[in-house]
N, CA, C and O of each residue as an XYZ file, in Angstrom:
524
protein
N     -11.486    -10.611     25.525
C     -11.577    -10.599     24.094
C     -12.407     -9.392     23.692
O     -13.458     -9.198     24.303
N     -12.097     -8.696     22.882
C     -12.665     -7.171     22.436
C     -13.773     -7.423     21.545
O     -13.442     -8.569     21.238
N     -14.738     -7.241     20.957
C     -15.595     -7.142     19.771
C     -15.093     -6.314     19.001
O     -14.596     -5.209     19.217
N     -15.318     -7.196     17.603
C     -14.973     -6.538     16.272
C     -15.500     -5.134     16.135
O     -14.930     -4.062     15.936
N     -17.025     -5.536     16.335
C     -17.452     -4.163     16.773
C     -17.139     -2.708     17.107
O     -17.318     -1.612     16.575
N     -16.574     -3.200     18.260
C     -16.477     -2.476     19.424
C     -15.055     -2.199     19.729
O     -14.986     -2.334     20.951
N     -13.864     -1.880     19.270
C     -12.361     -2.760     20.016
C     -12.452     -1.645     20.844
O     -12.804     -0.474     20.700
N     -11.786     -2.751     22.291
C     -11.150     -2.181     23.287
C     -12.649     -2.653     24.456
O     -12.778     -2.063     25.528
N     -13.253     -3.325     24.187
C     -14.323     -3.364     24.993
C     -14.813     -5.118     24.984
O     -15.110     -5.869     24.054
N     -14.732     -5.316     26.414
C     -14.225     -6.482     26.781
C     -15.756     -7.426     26.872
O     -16.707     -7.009     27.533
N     -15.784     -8.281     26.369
C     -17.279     -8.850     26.278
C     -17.418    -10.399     27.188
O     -18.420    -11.112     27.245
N     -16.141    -10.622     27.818
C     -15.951    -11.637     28.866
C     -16.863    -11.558     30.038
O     -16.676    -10.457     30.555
N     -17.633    -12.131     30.594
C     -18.214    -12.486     31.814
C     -17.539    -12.313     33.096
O     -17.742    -11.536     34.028
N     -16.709    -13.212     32.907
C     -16.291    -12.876     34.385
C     -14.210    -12.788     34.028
O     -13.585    -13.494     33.237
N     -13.668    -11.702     34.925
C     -12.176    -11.363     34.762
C     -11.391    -12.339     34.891
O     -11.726    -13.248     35.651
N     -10.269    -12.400     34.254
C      -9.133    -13.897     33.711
C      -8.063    -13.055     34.995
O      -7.918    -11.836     35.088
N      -7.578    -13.849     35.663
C      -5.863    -13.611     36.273
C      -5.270    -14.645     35.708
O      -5.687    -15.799     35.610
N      -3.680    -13.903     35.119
C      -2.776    -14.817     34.702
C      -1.969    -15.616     35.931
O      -1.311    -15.255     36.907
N      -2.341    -16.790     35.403
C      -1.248    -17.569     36.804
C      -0.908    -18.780     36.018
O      -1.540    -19.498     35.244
N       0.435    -18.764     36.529
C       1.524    -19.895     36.206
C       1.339    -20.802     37.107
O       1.982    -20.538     38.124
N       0.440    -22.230     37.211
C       0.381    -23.124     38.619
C       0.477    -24.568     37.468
O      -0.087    -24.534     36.374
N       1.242    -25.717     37.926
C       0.987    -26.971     37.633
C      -0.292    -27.032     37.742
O      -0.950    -26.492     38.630
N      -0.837    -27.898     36.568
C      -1.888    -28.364     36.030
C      -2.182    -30.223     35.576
O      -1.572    -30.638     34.590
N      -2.788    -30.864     36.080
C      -3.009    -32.413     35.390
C      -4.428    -32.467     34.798
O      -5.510    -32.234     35.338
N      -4.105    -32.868     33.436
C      -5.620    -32.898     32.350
C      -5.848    -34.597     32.676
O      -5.083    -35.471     33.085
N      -6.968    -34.588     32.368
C      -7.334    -35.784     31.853
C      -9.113    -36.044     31.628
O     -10.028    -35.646     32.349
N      -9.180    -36.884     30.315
C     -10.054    -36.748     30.013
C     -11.582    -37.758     30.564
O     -11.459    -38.961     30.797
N     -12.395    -37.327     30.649
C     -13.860    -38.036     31.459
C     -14.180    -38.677     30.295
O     -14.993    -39.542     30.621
N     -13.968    -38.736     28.991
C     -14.565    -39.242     27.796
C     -13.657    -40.659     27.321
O     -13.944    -41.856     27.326
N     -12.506    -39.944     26.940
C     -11.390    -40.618     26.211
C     -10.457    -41.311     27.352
O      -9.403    -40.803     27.734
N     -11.022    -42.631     27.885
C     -10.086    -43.523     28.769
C      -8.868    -42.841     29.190
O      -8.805    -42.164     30.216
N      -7.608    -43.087     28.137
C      -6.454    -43.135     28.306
C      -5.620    -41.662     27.815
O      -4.417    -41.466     27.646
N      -6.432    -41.029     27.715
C      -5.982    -38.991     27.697
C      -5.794    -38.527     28.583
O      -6.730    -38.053     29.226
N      -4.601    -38.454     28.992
C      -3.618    -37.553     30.037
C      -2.649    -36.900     29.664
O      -1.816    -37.300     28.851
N      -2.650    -35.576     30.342
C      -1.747    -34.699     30.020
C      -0.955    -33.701     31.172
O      -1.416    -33.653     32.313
N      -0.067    -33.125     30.906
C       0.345    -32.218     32.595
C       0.527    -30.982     31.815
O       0.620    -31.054     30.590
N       0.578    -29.976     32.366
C       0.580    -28.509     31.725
C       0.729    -27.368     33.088
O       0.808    -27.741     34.259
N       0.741    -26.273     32.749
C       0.984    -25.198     33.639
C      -0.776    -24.417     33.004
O      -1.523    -24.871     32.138
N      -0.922    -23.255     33.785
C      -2.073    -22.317     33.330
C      -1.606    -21.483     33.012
O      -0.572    -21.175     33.605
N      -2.024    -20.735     32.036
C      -1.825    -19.329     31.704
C      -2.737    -18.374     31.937
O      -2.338    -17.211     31.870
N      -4.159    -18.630     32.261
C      -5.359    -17.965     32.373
C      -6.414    -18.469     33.570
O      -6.776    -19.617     33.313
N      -6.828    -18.117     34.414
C      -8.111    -18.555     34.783
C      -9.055    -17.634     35.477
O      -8.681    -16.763     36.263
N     -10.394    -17.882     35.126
C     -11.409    -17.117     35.992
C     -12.662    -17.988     36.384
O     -12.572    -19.210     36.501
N     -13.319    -17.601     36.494
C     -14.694    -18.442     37.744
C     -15.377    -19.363     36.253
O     -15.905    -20.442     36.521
N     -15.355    -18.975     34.909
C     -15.907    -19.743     34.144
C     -14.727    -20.563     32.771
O     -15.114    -21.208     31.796
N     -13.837    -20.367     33.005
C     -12.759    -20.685     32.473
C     -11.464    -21.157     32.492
O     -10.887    -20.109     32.779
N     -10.671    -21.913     32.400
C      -8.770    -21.997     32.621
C      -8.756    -22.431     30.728
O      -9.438    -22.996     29.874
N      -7.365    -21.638     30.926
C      -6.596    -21.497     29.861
C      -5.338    -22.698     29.830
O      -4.593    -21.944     29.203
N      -4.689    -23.660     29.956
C      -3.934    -24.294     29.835
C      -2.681    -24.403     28.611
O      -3.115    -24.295     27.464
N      -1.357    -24.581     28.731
C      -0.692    -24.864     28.032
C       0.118    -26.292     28.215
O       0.923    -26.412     29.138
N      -0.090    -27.165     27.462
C       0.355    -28.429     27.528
C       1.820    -28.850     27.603
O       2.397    -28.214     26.721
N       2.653    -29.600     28.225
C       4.047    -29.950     28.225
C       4.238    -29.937     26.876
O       3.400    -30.299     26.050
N       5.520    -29.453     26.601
C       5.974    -30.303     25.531
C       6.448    -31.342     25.781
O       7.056    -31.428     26.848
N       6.352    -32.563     24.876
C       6.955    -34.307     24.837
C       6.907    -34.694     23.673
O       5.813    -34.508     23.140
N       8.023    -35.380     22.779
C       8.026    -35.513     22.099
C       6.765    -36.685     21.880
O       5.992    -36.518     20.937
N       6.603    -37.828     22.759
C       4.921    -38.530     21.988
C       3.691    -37.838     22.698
O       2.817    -38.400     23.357
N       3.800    -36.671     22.453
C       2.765    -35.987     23.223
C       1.346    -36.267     22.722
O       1.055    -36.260     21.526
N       0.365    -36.547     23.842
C      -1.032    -37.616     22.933
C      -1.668    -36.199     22.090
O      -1.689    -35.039     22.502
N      -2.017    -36.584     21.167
C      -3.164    -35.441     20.656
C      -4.449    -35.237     21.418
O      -5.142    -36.157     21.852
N      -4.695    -34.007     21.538
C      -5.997    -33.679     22.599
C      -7.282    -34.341     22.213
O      -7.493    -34.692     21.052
N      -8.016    -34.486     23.042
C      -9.230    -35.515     22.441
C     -10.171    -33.928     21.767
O      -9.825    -32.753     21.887
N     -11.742    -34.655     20.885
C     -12.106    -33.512     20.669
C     -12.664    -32.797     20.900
O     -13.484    -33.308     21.662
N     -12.971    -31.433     20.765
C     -13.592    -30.207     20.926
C     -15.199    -30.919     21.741
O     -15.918    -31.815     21.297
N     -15.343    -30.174     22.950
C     -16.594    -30.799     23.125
C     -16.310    -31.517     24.349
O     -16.927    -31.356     25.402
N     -14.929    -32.663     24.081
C     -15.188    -33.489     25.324
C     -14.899    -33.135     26.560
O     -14.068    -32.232     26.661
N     -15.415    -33.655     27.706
C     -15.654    -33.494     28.970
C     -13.960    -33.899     29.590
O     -13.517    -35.015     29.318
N     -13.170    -32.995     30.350
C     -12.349    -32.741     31.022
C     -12.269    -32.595     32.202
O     -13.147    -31.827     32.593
N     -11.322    -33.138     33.375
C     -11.069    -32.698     34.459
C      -9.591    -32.365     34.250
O      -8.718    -32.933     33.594
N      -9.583    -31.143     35.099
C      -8.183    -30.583     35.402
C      -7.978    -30.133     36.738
O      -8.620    -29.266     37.330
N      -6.832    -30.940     37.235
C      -6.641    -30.818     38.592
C      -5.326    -29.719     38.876
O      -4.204    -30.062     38.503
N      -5.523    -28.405     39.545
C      -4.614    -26.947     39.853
C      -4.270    -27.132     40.555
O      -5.052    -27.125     41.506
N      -2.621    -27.529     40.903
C      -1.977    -27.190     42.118
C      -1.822    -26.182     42.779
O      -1.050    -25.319     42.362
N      -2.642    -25.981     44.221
C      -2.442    -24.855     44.700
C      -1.667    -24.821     46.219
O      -2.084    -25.764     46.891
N      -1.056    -24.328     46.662
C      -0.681    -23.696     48.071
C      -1.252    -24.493     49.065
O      -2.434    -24.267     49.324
N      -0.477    -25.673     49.885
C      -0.899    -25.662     51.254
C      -1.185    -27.457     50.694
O      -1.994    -27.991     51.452
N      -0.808    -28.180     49.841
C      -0.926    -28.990     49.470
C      -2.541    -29.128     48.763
O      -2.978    -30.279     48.759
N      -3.367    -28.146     48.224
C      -4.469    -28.264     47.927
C      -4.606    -28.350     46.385
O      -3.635    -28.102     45.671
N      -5.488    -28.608     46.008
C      -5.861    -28.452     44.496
C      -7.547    -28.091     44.186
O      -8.612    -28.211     44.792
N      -7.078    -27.581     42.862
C      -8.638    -27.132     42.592
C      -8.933    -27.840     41.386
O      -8.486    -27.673     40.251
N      -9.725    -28.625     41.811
C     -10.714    -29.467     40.165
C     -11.649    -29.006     39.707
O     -12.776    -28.883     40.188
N     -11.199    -28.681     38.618
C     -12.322    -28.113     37.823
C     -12.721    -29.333     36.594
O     -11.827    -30.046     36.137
N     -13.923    -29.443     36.213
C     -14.662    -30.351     35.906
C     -15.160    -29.237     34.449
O     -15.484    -28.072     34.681
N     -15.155    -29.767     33.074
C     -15.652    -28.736     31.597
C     -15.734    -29.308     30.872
O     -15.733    -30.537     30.929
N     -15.866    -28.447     29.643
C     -15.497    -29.599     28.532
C     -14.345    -28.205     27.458
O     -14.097    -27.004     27.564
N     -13.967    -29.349     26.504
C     -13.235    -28.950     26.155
C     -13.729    -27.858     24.871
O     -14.713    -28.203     24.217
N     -13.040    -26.550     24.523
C     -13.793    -25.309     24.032
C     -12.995    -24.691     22.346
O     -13.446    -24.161     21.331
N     -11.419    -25.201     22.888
C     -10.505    -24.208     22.156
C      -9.410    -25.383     22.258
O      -9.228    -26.130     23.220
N      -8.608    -25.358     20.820
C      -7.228    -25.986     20.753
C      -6.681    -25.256     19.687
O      -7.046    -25.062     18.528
N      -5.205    -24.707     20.715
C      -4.039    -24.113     19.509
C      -2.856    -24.823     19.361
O      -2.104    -24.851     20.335
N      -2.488    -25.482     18.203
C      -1.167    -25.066     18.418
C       0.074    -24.186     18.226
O       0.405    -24.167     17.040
N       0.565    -23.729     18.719
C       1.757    -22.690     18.652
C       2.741    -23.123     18.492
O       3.046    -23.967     19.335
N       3.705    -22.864     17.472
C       4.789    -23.496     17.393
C       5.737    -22.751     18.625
O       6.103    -23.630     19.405
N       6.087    -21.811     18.908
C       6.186    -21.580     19.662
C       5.788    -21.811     21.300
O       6.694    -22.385     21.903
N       4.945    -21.570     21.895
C       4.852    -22.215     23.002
C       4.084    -23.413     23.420
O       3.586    -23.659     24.519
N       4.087    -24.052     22.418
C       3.380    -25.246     22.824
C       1.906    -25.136     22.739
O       1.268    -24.088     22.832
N       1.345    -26.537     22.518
C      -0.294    -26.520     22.286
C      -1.041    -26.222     23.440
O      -0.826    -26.819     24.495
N      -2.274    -24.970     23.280
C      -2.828    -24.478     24.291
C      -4.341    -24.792     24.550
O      -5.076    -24.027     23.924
N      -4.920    -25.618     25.229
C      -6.300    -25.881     25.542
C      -7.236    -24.745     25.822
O      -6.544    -23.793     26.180
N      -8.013    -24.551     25.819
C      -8.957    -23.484     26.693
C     -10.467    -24.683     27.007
O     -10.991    -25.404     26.157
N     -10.883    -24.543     28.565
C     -11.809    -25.524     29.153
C     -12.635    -24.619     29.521
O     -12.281    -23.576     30.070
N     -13.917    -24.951     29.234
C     -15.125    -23.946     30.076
C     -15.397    -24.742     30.992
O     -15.752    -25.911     30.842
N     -15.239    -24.124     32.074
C     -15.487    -25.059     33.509
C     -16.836    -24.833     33.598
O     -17.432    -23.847     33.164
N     -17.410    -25.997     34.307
C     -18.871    -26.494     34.686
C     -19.068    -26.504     36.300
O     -20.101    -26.284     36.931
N     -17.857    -26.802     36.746
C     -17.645    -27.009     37.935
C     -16.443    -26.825     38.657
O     -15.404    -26.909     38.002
N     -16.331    -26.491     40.387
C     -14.672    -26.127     40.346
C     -15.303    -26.810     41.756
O     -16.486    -26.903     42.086
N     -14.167    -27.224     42.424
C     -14.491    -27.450     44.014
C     -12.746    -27.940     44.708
O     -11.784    -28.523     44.209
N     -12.986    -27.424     45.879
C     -11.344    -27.587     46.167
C     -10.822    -28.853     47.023
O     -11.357    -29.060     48.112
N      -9.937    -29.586     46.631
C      -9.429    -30.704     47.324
C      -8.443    -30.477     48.069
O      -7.589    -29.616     47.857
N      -8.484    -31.291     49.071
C      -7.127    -31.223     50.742
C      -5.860    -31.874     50.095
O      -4.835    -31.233     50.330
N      -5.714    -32.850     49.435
C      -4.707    -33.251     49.272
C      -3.926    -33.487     47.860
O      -4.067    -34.520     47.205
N      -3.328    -32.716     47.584
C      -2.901    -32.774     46.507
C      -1.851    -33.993     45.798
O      -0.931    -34.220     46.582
N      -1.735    -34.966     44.317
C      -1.113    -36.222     44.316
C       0.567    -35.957     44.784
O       1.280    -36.714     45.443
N       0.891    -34.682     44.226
C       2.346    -34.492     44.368
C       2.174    -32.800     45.178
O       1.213    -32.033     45.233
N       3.720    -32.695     45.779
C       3.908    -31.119     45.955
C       3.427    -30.316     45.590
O       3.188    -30.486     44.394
N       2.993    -29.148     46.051
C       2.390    -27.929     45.265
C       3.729    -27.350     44.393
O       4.822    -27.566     44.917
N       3.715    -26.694     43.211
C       4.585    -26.091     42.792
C       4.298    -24.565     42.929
O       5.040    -23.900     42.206
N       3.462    -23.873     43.629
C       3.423    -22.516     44.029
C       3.114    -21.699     42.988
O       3.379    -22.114     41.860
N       2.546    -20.491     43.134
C       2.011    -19.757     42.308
C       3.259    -18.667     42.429
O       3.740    -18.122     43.422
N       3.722    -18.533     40.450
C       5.086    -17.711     40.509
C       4.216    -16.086     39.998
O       4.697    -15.051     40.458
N       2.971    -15.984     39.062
C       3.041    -14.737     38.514
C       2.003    -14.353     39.673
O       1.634    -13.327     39.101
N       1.306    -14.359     40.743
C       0.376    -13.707     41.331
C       0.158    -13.652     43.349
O       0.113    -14.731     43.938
N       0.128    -13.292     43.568
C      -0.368    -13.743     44.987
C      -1.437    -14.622     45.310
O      -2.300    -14.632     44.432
N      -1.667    -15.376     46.299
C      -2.632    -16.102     46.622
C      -3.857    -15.618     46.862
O      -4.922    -16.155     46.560
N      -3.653    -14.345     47.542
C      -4.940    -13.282     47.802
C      -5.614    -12.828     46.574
O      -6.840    -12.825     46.456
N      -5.077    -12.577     45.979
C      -5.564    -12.553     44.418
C      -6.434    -13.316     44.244
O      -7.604    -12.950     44.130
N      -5.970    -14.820     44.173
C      -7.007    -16.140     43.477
C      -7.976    -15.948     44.080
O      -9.010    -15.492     43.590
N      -7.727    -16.434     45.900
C      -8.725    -16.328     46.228
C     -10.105    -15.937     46.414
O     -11.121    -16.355     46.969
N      -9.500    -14.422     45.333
C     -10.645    -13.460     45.777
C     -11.780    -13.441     44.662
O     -12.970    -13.127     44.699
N     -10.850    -13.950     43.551
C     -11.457    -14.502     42.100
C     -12.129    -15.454     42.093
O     -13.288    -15.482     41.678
N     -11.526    -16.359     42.537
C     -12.571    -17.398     42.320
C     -13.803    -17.940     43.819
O     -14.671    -18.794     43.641
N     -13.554    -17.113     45.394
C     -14.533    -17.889     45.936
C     -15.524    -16.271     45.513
O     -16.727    -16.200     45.765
């Protein structure tokens, strides 16, 4: 994100890679808030999420609340990241987009379903981002 200030000069902490990976939300606050989505963004303090479309799609709980989101990654693994919730768009176009400030990330062996593979990036990439 640029400053008004400043444009062209990036005031982010730490660098975003775009990656397309299955995503499962659900919320630590709000019981019965679940959601599935793909990523569009992530870095060591952040994921960007875009939510399925469904037609009874739940409305996101609010701004503030505490989230886990579980990243399908490669090799049957996943990465949980643990935040709260920061940013909600909706786009008529591509669907409503979360943004989570992660608090926490740590990686799990077994993932609930198949990995669906990472289509926009290499694995060497992530890796190198986020350990």
């Amino acid at each position: 994100m640029s400053s008004p200030l400043y444009p062209g000069i990036e005031r982010r902490g730490h660098p975003r890679l775009a990656l397309d990976l299955i995503c499962h939300l659900q919320s630590c606050t709000t019981t019965h808030w679940k959601a599935a989505g793909r990523t569009v963004n992530i870095s060591r303090s952040g994921v960007l999420v875009e939510l399925e479309r469904a037609r009874t799609a739940p409305s996101p709980p609010p701004l503030g609340s505490r989230l886990r989101v579980d990243i399908e990654l490669p090799a049957r693994r996943i990465l949980r990241c643990r935040g709260r919730l920061v940013r909600v768009v909706d786009s008529q176009g591509n669907g409503t987009l979360l943004a989570v400030a992660v608090e926490r990330m740590e990686f799990r062996d077994h993932a609930r379903k198949p990995v669906g593979g990472i289509q926009r990036a290499r694995w060497s990439e992530v890796g190198g981002l986020l350990m």
